[in-house]
MOPAC internal coordinates of N, CA, C and O (Angstrom, degrees):
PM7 1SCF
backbone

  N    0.0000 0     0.00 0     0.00 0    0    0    0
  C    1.4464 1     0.00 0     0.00 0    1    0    0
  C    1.5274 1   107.73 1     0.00 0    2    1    0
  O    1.2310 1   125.08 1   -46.32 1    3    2    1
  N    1.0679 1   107.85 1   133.68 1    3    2    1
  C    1.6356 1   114.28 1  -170.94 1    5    3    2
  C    1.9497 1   103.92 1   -83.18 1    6    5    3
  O    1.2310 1   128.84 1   -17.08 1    7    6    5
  N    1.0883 1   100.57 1   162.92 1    7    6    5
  C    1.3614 1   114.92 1   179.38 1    9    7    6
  C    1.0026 1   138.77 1   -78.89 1   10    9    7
  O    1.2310 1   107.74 1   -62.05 1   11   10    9
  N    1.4851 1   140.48 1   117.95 1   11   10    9
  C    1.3690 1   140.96 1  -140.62 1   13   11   10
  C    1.5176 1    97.48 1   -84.16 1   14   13   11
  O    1.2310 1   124.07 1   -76.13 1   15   14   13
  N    1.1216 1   109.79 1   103.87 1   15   14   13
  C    1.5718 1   122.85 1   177.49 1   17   15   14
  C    1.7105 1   115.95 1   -78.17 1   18   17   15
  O    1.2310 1   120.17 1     2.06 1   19   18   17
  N    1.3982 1   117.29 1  -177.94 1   19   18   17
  C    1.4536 1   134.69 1  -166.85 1   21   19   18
  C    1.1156 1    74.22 1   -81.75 1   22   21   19
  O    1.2310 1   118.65 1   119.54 1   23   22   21
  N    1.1868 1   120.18 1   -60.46 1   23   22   21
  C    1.9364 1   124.17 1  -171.45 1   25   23   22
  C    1.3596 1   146.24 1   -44.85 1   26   25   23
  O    1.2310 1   132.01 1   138.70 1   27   26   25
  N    1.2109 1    94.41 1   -41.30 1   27   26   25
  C    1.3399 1   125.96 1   153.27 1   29   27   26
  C    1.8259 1   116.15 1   -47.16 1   30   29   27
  O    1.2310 1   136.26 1   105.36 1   31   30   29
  N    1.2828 1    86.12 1   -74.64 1   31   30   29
  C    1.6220 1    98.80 1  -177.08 1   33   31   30
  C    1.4208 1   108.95 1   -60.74 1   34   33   31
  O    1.2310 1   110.50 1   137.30 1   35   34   33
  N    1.6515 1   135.46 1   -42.70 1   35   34   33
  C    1.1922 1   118.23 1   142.28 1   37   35   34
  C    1.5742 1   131.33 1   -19.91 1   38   37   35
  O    1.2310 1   134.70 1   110.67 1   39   38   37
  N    1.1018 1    89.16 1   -69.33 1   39   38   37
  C    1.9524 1    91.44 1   177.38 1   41   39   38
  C    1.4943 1   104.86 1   -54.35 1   42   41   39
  O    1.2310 1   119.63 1   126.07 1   43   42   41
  N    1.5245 1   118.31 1   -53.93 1   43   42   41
  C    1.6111 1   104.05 1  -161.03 1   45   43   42
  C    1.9374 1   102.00 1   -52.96 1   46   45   43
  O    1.2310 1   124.39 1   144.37 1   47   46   45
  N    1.4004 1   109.18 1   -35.63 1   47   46   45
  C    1.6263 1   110.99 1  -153.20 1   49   47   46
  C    1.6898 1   103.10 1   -73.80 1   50   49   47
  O    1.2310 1   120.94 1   151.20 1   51   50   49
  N    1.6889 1   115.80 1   -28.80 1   51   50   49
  C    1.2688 1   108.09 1   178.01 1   53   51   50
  C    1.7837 1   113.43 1   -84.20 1   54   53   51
  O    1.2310 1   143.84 1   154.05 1   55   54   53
  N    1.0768 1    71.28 1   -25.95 1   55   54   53
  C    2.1540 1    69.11 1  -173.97 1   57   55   54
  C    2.3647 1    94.66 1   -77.40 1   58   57   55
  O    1.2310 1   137.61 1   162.64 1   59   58   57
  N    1.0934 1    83.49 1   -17.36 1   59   58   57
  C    1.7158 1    84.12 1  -171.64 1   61   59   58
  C    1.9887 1    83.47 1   -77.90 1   62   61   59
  O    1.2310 1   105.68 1   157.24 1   63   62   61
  N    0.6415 1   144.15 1   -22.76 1   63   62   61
  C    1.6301 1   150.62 1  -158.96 1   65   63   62
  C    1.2529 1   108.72 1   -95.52 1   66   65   63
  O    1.2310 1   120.04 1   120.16 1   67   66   65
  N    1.4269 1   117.52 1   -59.84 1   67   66   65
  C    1.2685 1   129.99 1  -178.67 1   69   67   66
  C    1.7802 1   108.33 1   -56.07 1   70   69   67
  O    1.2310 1   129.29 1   137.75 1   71   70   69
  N    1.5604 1    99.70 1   -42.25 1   71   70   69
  C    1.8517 1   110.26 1   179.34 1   73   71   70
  C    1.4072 1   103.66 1   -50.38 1   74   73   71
  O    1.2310 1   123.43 1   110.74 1   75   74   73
  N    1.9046 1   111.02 1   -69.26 1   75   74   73
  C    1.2595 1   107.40 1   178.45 1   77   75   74
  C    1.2402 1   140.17 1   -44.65 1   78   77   75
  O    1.2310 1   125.16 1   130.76 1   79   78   77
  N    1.3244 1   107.70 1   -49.24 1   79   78   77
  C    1.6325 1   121.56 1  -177.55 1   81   79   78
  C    1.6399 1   110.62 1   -90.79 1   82   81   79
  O    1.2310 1   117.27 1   158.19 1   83   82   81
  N    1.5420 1   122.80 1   -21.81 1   83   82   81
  C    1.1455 1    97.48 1   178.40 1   85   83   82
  C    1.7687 1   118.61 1   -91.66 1   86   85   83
  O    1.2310 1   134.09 1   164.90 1   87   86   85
  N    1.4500 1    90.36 1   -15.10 1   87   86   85
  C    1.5104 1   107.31 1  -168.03 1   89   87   86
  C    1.8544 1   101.50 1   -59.91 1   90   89   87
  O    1.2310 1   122.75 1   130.70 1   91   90   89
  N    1.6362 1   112.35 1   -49.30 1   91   90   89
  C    1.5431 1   111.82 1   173.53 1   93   91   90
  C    1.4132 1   116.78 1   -47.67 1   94   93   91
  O    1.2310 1   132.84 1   131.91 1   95   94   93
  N    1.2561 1    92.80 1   -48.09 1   95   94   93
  C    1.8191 1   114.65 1  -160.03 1   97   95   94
  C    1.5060 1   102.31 1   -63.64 1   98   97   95
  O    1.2310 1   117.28 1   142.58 1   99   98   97
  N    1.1848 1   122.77 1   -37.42 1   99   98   97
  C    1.6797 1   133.38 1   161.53 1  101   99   98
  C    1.2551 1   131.67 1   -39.30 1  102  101   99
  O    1.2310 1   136.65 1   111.26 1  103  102  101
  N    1.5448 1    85.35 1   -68.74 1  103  102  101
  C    1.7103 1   106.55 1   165.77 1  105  103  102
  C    1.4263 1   113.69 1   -48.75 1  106  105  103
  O    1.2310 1   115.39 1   123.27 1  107  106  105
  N    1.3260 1   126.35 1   -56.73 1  107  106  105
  C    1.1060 1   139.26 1  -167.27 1  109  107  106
  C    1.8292 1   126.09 1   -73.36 1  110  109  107
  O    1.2310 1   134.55 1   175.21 1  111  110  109
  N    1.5215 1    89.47 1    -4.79 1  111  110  109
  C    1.8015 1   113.40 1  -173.53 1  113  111  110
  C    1.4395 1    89.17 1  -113.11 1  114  113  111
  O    1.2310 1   111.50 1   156.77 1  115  114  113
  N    1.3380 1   133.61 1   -23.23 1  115  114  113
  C    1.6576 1   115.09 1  -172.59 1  117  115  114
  C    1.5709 1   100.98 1  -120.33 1  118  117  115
  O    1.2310 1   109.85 1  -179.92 1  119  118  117
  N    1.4807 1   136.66 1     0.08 1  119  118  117
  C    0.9238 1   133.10 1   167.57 1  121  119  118
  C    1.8152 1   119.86 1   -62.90 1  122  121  119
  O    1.2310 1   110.26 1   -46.76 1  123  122  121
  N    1.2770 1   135.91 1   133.24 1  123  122  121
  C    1.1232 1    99.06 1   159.14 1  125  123  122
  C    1.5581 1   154.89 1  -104.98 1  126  125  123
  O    1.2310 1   111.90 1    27.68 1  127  126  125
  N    0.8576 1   132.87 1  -152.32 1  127  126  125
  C    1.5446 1   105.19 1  -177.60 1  129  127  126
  C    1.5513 1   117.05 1  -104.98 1  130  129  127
  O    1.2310 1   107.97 1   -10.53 1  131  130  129
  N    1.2832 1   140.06 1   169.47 1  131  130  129
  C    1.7027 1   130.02 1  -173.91 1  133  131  130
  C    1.6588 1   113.57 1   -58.76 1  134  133  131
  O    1.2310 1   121.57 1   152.20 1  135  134  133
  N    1.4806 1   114.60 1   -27.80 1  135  134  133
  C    1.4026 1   107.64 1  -177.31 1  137  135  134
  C    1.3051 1   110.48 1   -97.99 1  138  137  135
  O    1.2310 1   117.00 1   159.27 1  139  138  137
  N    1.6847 1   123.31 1   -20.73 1  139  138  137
  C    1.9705 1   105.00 1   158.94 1  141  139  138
  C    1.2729 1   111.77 1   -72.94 1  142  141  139
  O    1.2310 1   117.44 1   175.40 1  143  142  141
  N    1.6115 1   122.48 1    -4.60 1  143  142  141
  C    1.2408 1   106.85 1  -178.30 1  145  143  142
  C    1.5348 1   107.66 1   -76.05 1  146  145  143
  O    1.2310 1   123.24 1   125.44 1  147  146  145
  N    1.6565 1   111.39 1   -54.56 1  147  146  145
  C    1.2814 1   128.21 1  -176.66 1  149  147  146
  C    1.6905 1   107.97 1   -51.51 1  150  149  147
  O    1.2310 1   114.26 1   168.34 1  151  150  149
  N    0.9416 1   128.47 1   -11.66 1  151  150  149
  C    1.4200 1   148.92 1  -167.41 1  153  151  150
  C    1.3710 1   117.12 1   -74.71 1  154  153  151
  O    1.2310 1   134.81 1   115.00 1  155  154  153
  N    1.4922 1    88.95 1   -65.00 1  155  154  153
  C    1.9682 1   115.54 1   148.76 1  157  155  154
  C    1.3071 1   118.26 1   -47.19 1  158  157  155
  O    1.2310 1   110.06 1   173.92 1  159  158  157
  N    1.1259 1   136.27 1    -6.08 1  159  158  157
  C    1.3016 1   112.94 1  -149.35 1  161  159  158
  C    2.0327 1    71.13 1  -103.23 1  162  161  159
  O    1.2310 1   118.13 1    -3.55 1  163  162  161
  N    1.2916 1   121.17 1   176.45 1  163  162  161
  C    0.9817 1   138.73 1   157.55 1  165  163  162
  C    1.4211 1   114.20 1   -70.70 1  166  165  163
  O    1.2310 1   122.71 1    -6.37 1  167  166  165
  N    1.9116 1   112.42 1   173.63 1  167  166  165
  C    1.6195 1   119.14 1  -173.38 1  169  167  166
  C    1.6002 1   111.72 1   -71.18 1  170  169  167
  O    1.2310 1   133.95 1   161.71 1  171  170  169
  N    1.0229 1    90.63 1   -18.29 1  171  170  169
  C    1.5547 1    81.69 1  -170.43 1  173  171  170
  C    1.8885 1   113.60 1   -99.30 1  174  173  171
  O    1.2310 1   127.04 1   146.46 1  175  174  173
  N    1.2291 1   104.07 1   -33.54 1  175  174  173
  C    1.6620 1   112.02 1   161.86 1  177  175  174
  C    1.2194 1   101.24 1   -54.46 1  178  177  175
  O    1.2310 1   116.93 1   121.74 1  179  178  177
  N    1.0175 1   123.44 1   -58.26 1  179  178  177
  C    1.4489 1   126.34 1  -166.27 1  181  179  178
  C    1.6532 1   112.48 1   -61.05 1  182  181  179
  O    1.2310 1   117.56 1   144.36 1  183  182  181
  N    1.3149 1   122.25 1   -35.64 1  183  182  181
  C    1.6772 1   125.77 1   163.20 1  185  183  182
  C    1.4065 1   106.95 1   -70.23 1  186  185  183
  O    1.2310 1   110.92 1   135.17 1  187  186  185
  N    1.4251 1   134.68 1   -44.83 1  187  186  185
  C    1.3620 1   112.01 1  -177.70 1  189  187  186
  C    1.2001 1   118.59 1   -71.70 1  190  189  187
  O    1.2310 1   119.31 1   151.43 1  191  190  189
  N    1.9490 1   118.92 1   -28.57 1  191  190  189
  C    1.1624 1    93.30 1  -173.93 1  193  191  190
  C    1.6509 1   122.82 1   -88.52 1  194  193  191
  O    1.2310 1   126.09 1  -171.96 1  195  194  193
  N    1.4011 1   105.91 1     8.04 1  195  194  193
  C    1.5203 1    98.21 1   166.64 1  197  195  194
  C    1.5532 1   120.99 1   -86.82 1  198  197  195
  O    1.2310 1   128.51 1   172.40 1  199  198  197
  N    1.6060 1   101.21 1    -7.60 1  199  198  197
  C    1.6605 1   112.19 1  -167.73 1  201  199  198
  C    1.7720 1    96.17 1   -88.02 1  202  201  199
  O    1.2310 1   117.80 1   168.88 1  203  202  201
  N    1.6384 1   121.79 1   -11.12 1  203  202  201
  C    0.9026 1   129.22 1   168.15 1  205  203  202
  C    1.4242 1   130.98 1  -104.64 1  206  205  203
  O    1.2310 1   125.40 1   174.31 1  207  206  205
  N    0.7783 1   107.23 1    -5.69 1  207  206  205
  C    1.7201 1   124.03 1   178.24 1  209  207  206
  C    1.7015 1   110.42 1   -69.60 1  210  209  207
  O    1.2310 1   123.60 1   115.78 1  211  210  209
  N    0.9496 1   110.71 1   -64.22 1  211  210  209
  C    1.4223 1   101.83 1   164.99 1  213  211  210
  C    1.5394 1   124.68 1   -40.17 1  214  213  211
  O    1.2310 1   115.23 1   127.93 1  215  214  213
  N    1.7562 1   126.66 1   -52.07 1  215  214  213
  C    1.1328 1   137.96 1   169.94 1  217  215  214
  C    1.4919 1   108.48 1   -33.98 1  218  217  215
  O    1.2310 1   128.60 1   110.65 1  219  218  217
  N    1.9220 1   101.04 1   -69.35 1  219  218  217
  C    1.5223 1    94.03 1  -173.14 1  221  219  218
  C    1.4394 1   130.83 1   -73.88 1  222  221  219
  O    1.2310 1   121.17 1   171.01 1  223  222  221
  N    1.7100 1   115.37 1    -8.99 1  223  222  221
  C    0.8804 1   108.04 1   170.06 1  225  223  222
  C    1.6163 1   115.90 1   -85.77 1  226  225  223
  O    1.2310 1   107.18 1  -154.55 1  227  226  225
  N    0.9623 1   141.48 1    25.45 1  227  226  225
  C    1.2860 1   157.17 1   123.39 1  229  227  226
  C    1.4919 1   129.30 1   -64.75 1  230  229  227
  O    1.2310 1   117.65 1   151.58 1  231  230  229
  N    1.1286 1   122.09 1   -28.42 1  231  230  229
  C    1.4726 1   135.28 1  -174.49 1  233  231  230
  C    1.5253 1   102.11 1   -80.77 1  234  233  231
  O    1.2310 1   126.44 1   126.22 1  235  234  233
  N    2.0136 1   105.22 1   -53.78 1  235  234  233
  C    1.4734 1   125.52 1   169.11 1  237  235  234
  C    1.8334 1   100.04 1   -33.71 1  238  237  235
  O    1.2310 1   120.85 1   100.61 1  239  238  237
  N    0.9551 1   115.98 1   -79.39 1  239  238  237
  C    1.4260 1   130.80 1  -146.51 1  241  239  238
  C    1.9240 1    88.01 1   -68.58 1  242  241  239
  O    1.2310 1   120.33 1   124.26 1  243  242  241
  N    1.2229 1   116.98 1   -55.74 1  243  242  241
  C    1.3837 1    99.83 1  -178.95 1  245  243  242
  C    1.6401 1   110.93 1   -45.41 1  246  245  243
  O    1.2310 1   116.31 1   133.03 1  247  246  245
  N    1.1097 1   124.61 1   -46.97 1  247  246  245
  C    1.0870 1   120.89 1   179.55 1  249  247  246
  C    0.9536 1   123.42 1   -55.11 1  250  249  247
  O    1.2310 1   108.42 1   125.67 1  251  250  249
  N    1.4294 1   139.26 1   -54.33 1  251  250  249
  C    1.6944 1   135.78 1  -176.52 1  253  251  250
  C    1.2850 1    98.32 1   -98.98 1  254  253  251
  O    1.2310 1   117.54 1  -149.52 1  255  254  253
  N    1.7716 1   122.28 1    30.48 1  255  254  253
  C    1.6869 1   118.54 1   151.20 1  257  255  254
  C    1.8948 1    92.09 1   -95.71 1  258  257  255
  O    1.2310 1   117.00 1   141.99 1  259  258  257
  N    1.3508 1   123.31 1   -38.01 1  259  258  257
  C    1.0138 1   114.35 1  -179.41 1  261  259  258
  C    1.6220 1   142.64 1   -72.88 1  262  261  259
  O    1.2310 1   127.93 1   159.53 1  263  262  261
  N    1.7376 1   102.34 1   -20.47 1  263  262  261
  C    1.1333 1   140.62 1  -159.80 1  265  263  262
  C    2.1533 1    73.61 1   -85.71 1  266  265  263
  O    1.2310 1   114.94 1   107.12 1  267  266  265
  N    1.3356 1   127.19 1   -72.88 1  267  266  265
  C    0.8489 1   117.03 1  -174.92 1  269  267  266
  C    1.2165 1   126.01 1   -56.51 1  270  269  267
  O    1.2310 1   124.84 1   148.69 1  271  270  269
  N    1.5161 1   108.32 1   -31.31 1  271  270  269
  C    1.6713 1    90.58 1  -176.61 1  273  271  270
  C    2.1077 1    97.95 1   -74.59 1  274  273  271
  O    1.2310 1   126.50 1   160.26 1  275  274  273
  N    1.1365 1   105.11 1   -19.74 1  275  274  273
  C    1.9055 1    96.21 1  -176.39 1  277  275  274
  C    1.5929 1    90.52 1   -51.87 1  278  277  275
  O    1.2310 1   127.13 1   130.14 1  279  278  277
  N    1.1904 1   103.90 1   -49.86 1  279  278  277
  C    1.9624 1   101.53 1  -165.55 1  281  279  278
  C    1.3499 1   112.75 1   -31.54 1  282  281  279
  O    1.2310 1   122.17 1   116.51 1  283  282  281
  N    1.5552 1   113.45 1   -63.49 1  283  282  281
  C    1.5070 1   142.84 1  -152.36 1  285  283  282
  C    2.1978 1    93.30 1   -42.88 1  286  285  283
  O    1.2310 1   130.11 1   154.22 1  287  286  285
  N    1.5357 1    98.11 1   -25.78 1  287  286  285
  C    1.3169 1    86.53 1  -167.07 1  289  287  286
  C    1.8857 1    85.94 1  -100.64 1  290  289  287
  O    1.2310 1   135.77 1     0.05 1  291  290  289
  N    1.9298 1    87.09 1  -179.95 1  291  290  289
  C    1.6859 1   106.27 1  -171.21 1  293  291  290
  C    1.5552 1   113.95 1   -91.45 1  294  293  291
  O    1.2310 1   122.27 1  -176.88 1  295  294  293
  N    1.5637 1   113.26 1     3.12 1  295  294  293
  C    1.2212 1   115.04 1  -161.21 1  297  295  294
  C    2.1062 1   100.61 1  -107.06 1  298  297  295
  O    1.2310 1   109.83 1   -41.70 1  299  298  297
  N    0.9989 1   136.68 1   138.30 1  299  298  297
  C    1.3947 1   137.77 1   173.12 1  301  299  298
  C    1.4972 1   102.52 1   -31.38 1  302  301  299
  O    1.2310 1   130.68 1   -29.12 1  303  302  301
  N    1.3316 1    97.00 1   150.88 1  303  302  301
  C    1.7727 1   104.06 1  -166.52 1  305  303  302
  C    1.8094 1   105.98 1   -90.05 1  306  305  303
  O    1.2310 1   126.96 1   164.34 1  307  306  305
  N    1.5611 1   104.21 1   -15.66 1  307  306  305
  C    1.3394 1   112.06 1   173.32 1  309  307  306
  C    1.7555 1   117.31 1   -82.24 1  310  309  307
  O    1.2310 1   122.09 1   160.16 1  311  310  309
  N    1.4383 1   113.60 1   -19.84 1  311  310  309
  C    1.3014 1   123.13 1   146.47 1  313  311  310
  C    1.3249 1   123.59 1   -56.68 1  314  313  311
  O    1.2310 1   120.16 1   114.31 1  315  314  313
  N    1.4914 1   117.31 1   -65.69 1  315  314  313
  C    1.7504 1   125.02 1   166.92 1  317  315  314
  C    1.2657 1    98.84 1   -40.58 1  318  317  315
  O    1.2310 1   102.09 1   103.16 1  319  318  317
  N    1.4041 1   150.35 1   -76.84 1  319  318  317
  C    1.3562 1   129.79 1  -154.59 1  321  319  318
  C    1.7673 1   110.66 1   -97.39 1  322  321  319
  O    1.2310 1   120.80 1  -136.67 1  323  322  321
  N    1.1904 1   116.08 1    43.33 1  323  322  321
  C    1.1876 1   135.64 1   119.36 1  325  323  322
  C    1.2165 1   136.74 1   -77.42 1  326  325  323
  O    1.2310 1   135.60 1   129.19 1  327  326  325
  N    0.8884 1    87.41 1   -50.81 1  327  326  325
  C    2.0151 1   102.10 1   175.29 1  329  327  326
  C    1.1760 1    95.40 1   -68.83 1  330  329  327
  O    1.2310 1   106.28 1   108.72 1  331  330  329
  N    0.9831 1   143.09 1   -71.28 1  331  330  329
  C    1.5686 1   146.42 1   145.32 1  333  331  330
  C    1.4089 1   106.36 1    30.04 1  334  333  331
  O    1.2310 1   139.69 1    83.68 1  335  334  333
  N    1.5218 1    79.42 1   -96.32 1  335  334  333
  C    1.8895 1   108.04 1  -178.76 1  337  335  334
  C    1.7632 1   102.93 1   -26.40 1  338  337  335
  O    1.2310 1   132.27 1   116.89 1  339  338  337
  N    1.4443 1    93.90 1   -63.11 1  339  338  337
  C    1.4199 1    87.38 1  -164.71 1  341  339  338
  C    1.6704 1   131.28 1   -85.87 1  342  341  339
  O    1.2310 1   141.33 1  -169.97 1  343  342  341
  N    1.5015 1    76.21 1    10.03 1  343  342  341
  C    1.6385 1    80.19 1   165.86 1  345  343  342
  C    1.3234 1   123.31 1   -82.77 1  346  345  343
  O    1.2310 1   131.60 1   133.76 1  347  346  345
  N    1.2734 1    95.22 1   -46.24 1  347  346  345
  C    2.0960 1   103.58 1   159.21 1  349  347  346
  C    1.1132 1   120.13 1   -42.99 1  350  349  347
  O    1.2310 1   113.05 1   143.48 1  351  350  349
  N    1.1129 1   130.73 1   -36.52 1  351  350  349
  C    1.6602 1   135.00 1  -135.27 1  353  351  350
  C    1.9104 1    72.97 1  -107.89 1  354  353  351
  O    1.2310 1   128.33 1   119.51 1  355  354  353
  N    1.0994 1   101.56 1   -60.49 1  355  354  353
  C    1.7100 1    93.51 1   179.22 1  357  355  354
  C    1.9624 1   120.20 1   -36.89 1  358  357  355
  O    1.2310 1   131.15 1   117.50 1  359  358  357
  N    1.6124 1    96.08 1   -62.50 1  359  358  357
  C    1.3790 1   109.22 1  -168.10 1  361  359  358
  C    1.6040 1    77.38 1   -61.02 1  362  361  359
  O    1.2310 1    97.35 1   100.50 1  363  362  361
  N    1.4777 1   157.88 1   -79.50 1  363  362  361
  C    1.2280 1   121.02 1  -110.59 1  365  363  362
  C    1.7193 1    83.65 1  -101.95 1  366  365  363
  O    1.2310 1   113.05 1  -155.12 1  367  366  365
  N    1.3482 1   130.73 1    24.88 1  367  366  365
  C    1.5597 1   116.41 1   161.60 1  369  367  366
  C    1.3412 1   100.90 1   -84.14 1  370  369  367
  O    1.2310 1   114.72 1   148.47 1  371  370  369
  N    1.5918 1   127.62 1   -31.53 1  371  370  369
  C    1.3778 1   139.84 1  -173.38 1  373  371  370
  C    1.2178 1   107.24 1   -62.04 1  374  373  371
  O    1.2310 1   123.14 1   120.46 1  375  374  373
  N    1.7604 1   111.58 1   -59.54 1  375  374  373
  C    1.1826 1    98.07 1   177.15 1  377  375  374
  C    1.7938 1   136.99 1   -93.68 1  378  377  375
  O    1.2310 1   131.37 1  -148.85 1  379  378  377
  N    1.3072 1    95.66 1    31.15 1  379  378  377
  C    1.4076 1   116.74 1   155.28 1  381  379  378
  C    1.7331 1   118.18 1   -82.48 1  382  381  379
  O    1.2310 1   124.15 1   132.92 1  383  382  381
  N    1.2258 1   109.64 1   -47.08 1  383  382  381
  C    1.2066 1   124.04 1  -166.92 1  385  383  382
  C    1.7889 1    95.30 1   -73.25 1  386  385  383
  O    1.2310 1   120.35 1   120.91 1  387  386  385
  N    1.0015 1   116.94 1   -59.09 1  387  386  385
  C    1.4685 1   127.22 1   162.88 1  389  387  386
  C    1.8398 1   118.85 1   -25.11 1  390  389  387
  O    1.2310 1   134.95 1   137.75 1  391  390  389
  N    1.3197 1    88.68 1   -42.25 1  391  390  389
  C    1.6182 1   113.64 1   176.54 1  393  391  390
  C    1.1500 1   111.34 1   -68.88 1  394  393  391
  O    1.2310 1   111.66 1   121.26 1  395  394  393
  N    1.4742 1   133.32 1   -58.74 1  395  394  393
  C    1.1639 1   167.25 1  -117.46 1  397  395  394
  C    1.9917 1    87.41 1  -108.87 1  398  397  395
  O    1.2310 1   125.34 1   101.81 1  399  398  397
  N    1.6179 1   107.36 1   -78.19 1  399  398  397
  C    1.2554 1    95.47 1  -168.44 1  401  399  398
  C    1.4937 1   107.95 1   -80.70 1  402  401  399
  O    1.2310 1   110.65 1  -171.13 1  403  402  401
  N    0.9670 1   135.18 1     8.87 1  403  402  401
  C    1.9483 1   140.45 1   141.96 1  405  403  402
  C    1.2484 1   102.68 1   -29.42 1  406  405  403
  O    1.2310 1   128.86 1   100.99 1  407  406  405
  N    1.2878 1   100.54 1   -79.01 1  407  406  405
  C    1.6167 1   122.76 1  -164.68 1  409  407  406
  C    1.2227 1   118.98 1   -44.39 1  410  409  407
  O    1.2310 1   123.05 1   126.04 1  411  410  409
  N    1.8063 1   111.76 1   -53.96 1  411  410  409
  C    1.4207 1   130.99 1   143.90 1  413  411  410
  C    1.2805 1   110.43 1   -11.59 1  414  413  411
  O    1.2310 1   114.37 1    93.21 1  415  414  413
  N    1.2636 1   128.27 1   -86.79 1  415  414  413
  C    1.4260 1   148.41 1  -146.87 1  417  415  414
  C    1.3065 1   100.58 1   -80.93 1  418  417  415
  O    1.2310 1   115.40 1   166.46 1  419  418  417
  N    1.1749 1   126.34 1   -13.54 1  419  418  417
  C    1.3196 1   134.62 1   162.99 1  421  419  418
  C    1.2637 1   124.49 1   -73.82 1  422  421  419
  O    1.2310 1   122.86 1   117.32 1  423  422  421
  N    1.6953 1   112.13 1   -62.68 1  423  422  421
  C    1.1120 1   120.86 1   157.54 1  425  423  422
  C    1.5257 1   117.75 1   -29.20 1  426  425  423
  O    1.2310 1   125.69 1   106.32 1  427  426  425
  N    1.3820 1   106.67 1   -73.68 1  427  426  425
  C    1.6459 1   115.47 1  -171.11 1  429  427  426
  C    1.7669 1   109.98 1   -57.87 1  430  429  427
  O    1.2310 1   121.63 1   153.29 1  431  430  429
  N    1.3621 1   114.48 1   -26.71 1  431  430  429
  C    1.6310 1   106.10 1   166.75 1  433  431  430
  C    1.5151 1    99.84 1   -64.70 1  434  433  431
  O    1.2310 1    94.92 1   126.30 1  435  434  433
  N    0.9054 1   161.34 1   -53.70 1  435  434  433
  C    1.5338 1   178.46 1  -129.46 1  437  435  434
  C    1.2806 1    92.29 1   -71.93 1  438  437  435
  O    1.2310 1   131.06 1    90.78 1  439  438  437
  N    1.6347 1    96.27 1   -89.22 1  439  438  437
  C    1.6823 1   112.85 1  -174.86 1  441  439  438
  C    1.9877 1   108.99 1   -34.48 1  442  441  439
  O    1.2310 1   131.69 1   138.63 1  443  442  441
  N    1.4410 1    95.04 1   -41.37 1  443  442  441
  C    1.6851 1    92.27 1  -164.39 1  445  443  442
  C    1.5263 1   100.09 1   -78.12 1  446  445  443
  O    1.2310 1   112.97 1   152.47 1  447  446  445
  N    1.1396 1   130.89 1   -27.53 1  447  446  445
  C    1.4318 1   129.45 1   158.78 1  449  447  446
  C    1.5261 1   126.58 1   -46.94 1  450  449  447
  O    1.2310 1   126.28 1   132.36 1  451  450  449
  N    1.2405 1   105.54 1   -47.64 1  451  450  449
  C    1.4358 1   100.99 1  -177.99 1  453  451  450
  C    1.4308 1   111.82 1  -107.07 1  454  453  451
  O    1.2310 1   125.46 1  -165.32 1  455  454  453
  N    1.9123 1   107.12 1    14.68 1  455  454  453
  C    1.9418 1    96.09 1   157.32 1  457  455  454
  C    1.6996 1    90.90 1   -85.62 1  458  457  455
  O    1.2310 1   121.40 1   133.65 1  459  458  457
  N    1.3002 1   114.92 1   -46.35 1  459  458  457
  C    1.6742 1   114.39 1  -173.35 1  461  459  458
  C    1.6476 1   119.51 1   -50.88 1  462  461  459
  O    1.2310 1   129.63 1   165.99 1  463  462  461
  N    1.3664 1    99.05 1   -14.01 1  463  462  461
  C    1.6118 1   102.46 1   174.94 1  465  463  462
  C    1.7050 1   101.83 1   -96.49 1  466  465  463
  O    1.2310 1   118.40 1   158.65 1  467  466  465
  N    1.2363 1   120.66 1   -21.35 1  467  466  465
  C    1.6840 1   114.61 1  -179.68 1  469  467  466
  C    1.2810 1    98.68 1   -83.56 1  470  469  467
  O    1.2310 1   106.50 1   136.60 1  471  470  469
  N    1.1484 1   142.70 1   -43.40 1  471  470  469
  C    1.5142 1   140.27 1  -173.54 1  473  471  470
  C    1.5865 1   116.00 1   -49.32 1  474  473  471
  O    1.2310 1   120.10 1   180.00 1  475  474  473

């Protein structure tokens, strides 16, 4: 086995250089960017997704407004939006039921209306 020369190690350090730095620098010259991508997209992709962009960037922000407030507490944030979950799922059984005997009470004014109109 021959001897690890000045030369050698030259070569390993530039070709080791060229890997690092050219390998990013590559990537980063043939990648493209979000607006040639969006560019590509056809006329009609291209109208929804600006007619949607606003939406999700609203959806975005609700989310990591909520994600933070789960933080604020000491308990896992996948616990908090459990509790979460079922707090909704509660309120909108409530306000079904809420719904439900409305309708009721509606109904039954009804009925008493139209015995008070047969009388």
């Amino acid at each position: 086995m021959p001897p690890i020369t000045g030369k050698v190690w030259a070569l390993m350090g530039i070709s080791g250089a060229a890997m690092c730095i050219g390998g990013p620098a590559l990537i980063y010259y043939v990648m493209p960017t979000e607006e040639q991508l969006f560019l590509r997209y056809n006329p009609e992709l291209q109208r929804r997704s600006l007619e949607r962009r606003q939406e999700k960037q609203e959806e975005f922000d609700h989310f990591v407004n909520k994600l933070k407030e789960y933080s604020k507490s000491d308990k896992p944030i996948w616990y908090e939006i459990e509790q979460q979950a079922a707090r909704q799922k509660k309120q909108a059984v409530q306000a079904e039921l809420d719904r439900r005997k409305a309708a009721e009470a509606e109904a039954e004014a009804m009925r008493e209306e139209i015995k008070k109109s047969l009388k």
